[in-house]
C-alpha positions as CSV (number, residue, x, y, z in Angstrom):
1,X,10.1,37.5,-3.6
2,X,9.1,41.2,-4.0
3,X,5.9,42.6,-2.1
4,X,5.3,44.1,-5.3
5,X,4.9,40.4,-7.1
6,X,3.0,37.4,-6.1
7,X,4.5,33.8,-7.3
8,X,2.0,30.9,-8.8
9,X,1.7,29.7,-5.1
10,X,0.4,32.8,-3.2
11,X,-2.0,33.3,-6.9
12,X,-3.2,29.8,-6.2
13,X,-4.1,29.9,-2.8
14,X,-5.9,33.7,-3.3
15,X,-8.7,31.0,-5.8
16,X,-7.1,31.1,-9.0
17,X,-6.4,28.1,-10.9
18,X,-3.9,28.0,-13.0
19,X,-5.9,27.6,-16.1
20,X,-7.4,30.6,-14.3
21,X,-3.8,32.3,-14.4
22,X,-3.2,31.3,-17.9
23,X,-6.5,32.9,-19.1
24,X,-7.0,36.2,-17.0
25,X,-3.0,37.3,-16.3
26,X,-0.5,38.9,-18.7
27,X,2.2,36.6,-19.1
28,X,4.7,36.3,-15.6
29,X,8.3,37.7,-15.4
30,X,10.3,35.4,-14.8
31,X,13.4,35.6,-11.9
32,X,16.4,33.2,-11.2
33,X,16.3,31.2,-8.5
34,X,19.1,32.4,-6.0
35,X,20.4,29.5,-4.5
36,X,19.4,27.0,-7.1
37,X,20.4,27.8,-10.5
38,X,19.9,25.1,-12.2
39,X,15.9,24.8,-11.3
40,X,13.3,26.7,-13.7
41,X,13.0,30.5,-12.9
42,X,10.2,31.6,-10.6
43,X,6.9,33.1,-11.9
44,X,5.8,36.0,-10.5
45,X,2.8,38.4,-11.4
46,X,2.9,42.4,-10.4
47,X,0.3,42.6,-7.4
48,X,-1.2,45.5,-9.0
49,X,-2.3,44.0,-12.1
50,X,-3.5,40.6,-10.1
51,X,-5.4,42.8,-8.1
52,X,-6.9,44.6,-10.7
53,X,-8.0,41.6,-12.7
54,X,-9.9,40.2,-9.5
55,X,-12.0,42.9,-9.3
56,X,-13.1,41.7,-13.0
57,X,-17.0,39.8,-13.6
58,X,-15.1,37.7,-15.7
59,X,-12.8,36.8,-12.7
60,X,-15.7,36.1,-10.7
61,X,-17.3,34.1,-12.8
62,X,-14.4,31.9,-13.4
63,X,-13.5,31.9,-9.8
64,X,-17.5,30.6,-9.2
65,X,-17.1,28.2,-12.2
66,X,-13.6,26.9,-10.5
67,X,-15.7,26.2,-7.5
68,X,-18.3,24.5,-9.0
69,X,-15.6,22.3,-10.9
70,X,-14.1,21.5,-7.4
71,X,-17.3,20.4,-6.0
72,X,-18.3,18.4,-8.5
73,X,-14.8,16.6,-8.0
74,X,-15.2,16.6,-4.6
75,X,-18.3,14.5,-4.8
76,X,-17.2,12.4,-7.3
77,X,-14.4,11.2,-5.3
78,X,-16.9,10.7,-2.1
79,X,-18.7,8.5,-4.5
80,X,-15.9,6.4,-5.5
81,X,-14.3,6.0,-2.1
82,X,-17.9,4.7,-1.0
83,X,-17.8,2.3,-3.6
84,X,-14.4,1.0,-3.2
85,X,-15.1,0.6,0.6
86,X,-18.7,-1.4,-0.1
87,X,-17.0,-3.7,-2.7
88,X,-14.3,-4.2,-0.4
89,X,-16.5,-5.3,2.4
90,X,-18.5,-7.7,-0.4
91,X,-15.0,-8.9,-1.4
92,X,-14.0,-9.7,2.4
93,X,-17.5,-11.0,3.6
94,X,-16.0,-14.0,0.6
95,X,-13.2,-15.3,2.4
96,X,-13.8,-19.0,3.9
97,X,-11.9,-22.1,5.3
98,X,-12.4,-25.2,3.0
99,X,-11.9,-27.2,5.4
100,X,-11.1,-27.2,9.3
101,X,-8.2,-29.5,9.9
102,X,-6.7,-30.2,13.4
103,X,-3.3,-29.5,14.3
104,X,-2.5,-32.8,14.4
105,X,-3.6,-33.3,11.0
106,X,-2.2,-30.0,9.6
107,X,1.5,-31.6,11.3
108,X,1.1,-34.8,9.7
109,X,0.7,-33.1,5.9
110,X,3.6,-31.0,6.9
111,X,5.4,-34.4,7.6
112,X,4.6,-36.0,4.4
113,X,5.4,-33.2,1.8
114,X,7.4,-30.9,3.7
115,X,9.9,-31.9,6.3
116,X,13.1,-34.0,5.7
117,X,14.2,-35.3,9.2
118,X,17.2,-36.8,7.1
119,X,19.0,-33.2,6.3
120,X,20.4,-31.1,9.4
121,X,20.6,-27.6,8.8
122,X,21.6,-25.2,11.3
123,X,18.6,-22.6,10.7
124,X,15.1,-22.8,10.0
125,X,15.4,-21.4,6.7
126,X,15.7,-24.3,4.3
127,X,19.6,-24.3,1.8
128,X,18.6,-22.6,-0.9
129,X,16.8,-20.0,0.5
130,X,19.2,-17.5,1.6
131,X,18.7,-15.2,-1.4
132,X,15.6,-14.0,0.4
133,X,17.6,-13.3,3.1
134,X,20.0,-10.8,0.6
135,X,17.5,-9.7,-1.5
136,X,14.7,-8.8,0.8
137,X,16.6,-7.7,4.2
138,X,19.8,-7.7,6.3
139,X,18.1,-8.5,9.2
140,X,17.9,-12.4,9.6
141,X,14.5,-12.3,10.8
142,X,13.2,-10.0,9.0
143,X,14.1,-12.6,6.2
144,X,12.9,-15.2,8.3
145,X,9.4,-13.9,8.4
146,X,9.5,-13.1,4.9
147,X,9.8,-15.9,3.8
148,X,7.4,-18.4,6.2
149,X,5.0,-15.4,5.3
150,X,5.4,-15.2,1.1
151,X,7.0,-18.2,0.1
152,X,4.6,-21.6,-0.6
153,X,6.9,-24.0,2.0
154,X,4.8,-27.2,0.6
155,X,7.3,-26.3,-2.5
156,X,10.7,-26.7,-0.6
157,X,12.3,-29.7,1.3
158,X,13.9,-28.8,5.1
159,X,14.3,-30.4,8.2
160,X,11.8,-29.5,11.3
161,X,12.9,-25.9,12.6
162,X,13.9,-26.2,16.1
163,X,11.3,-23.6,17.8
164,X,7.6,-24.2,17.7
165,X,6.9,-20.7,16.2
166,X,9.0,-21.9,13.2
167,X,6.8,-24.9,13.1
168,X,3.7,-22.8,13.3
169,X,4.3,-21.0,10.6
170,X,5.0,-23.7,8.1
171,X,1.5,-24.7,9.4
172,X,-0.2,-21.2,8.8
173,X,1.8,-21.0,5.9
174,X,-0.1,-24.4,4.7
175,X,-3.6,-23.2,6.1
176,X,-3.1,-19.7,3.6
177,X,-1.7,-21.1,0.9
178,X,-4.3,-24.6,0.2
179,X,-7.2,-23.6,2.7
180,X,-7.9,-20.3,2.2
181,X,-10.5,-19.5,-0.3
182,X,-12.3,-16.3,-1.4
183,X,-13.7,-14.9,-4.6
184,X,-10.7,-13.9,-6.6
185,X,-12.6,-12.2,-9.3
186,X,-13.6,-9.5,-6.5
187,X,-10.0,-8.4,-5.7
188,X,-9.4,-5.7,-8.2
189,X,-7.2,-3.2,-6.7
190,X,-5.6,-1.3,-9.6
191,X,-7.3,2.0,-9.5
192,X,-9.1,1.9,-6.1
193,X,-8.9,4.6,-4.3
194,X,-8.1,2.6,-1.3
195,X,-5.4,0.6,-2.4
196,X,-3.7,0.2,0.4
197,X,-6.7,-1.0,2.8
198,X,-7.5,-3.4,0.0
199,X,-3.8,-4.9,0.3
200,X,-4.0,-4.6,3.9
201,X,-7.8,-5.5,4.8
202,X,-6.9,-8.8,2.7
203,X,-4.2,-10.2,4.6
204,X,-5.4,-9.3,7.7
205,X,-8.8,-11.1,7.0
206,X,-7.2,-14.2,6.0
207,X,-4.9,-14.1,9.4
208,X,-7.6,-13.4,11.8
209,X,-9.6,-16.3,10.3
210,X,-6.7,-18.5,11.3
211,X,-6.2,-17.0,14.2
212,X,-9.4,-17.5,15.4
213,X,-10.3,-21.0,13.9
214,X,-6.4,-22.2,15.2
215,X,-5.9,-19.9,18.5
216,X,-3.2,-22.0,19.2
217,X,-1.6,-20.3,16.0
218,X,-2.6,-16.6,16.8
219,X,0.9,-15.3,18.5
220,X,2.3,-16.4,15.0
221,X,-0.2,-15.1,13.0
222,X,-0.2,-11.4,14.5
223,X,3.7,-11.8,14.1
224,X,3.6,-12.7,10.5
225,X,0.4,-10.2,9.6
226,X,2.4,-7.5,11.5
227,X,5.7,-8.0,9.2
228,X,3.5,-8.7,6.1
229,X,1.3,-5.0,6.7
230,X,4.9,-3.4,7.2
231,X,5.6,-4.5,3.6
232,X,2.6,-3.8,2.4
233,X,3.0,-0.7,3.5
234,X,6.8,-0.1,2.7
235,X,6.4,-1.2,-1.2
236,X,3.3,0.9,-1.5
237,X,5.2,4.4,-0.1
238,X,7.8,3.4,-2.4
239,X,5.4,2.5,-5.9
240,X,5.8,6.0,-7.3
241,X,9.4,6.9,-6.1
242,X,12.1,6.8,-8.6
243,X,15.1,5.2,-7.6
């Protein structure tokens, strides 16, 4: 760019806005990019005729009103960040266990509604399943976890996995799925200005209740809340990104 011109960026970071620009500036020339051709021209503005027009009252005055605009937003957005966070707290002081069940108890459900010692499969992942393993990653644990982590196991019929983790999770699986309760009519995330600590805030809740109530379960549950906040995460990064 020309010392002689400044482009929208350099105007915007001397104060002006761009309805500022709009108002107070002649219209811009407009130059060619040089290396991309097919992207819109640049806007530039002679520097003697920008610098000019901030020496005006009314650029002042816009500039202060700009300010004041600013502020106010500022403020606004404290506010609502404030009252996401207290709701969010209100929403997570909710959350509950129904009912404690032992192990031993939690095992025998599993037993009745859950675990076929009749079928032999060679992984822990129940026939049928192994779309989550295409769909969701092509690492076989990754898919693992997914799916003791998202997927309601009380709805599927497989043999006992070999490892105790496995077993585990079916078990925390159980516990979040049918002993887990909080209010649901609090969990409104849609335009929260913490989205994302509202996603992540939830689950971790939910696991650190079972964690501590079963601390025989806790390696598992910071195994499965660590995979789950890495999706979380992942999906949100990826919510406004065209593919």
């Amino acid at each position: 760019m020309s010392e002689e011109y400044y482009n929208q960026s350099q105007l915007l970071k001397k104060g002006f806005s761009k309805a500022m620009i709009r108002k107070l500036l002649p219209k811009p020339k407009l130059q060619k990019h040089t290396y991309y051709q097919s992207s819109p021209p640049i806007k530039k503005w002679e520097k003697t005729v920008v610098d000019s027009v901030m020496e005006t009252v009314e650029y002042k005055e816009e500039l202060e009103k700009s300010k004041q605009r600013k502020e106010v937003s500022k403020k606004g957005a404290a506010t609502r960040r404030n009252r996401d966070e207290k709701e969010l707290q209100d929403f997570l002081k909710t959350f509950r266990l129904k009912r404690v069940l032992s192990i031993e108890e939690l095992n025998s459900i599993l037993d009745e509604s859950v675990f076929d010692d009749s079928l032999d499969y060679t992984y822990g992942i129940p026939y049928g399943s192994y779309d989550f393993f295409n769909e969701y990653s092509n690492n076989y644990y990754d898919s693992e976890k997914y799916f003791y982590s998202m997927k309601d196991v009380t709805k599927y019929t497989f043999p006992h996995p070999n490892k105790n983790s496995e077993i585990n999770e079916c078990v925390i699986n159980y516990i979040y799925n049918y002993l887990i309760e909080y209010d649901d009519s609090l969990f409104d995330i849609e335009y929260r200005t913490n989205r994302l600590d509202w996603q992540i805030k939830k689950e971790e809740t939910t696991y650190n209740l079972i964690a501590s109530t079963y601390p025989s379960l806790a390696n598992e549950c910071n195994q499965l809340l660590s995979f789950l906040i890495d999706k979380i995460t992942e999906e949100h990064d990826n919510r406004y990104v065209w593919k």
